[in-house]
C-alpha positions in Angstrom: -6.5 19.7 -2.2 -5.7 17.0 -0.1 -4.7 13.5 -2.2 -5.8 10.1 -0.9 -3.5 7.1 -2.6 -5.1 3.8 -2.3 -3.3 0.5 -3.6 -4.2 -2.9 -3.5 -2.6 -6.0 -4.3 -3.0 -9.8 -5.4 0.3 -11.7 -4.0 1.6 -14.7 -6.0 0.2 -18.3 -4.9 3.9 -19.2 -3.7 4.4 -15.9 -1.3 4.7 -16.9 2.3 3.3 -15.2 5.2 6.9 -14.0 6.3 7.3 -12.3 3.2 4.0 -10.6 3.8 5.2 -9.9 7.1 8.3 -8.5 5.8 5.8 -6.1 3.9 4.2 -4.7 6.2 7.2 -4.5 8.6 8.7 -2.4 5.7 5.4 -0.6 5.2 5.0 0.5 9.1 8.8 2.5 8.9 7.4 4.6 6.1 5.5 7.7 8.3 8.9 7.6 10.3 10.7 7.8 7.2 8.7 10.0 4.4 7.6 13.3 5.7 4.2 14.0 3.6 2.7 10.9 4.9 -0.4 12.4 7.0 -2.3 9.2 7.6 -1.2 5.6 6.2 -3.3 2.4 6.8 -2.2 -0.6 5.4 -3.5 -4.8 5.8 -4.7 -7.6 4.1 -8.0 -8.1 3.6 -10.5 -9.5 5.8 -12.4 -12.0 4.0 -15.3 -10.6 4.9 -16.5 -11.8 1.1 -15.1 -15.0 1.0 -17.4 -17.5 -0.8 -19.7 -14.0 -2.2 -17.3 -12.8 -4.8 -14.0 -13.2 -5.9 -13.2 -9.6 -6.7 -11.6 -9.0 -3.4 -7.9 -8.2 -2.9 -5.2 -9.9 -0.7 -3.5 -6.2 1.0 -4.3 -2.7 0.7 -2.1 0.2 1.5 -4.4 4.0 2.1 -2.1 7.2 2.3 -3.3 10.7 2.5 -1.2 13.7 1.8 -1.6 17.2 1.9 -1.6 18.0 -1.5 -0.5 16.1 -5.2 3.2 16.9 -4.6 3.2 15.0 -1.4 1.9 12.5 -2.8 4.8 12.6 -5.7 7.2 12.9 -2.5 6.4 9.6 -1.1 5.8 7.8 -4.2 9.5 8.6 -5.1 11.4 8.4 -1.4 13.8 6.4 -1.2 12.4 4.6 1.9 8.6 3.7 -0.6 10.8 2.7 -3.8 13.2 0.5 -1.4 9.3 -1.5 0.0 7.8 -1.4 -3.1 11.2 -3.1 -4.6 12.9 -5.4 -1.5 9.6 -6.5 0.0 6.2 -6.3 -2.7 7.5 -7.1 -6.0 8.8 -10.0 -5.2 5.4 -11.6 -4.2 2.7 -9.1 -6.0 0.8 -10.9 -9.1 -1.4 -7.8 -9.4 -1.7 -4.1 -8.3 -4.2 -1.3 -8.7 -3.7 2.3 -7.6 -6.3 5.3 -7.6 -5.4 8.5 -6.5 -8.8 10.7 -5.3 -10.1 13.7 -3.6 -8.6 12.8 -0.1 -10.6 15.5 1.8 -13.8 14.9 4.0 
């Protein structure tokens, strides 16, 4: 069964937009660098809600594996933990992950 890993995240009101930049620099090595990755999309959000409902979040990341054990692979690579540590946590307020039935 294929795995789809979605995450989406609220950034601190003092982040910058080179740190976010930084983020998804950091975020566009990972196919290169973590095997199991077989699609990734990742951006902030387009406001398309703006001034309709606050429940929208500031950046999304969407990767689909192969199976649950890709999905482990990447969530513990070296190259994801150094991201999630160097370049998101310093500026993430919030986060929520689902993990779902990532096939068609």
């Amino acid at each position: 069964m294929a795995v789809t890993h979605v995450a989406m995240f609220r950034f601190t009101e003092e982040s910058t937009s080179a740190q976010v930049a930084a983020l998804a620099e950091g975020l566009a090595a990972l196919p290169g660098e973590v095997p199991s990755l077989r699609s990734f999309t990742f951006g902030a959000d387009l406001g398309l809600l703006e001034g309709v409902s606050d429940a929208s979040w500031d950046y999304a990341v969407v990767a689909t594996f192969d199976d649950a054990e890709g999905y482990h692979t990447y969530r513990t690579h070296p190259a994801h933990v150094a991201v999630v540590q160097e370049r998101l946590a310093p500026i993430a307020a919030d986060r929520a992950t689902i993990q779902l039935d990532g096939a068609p």
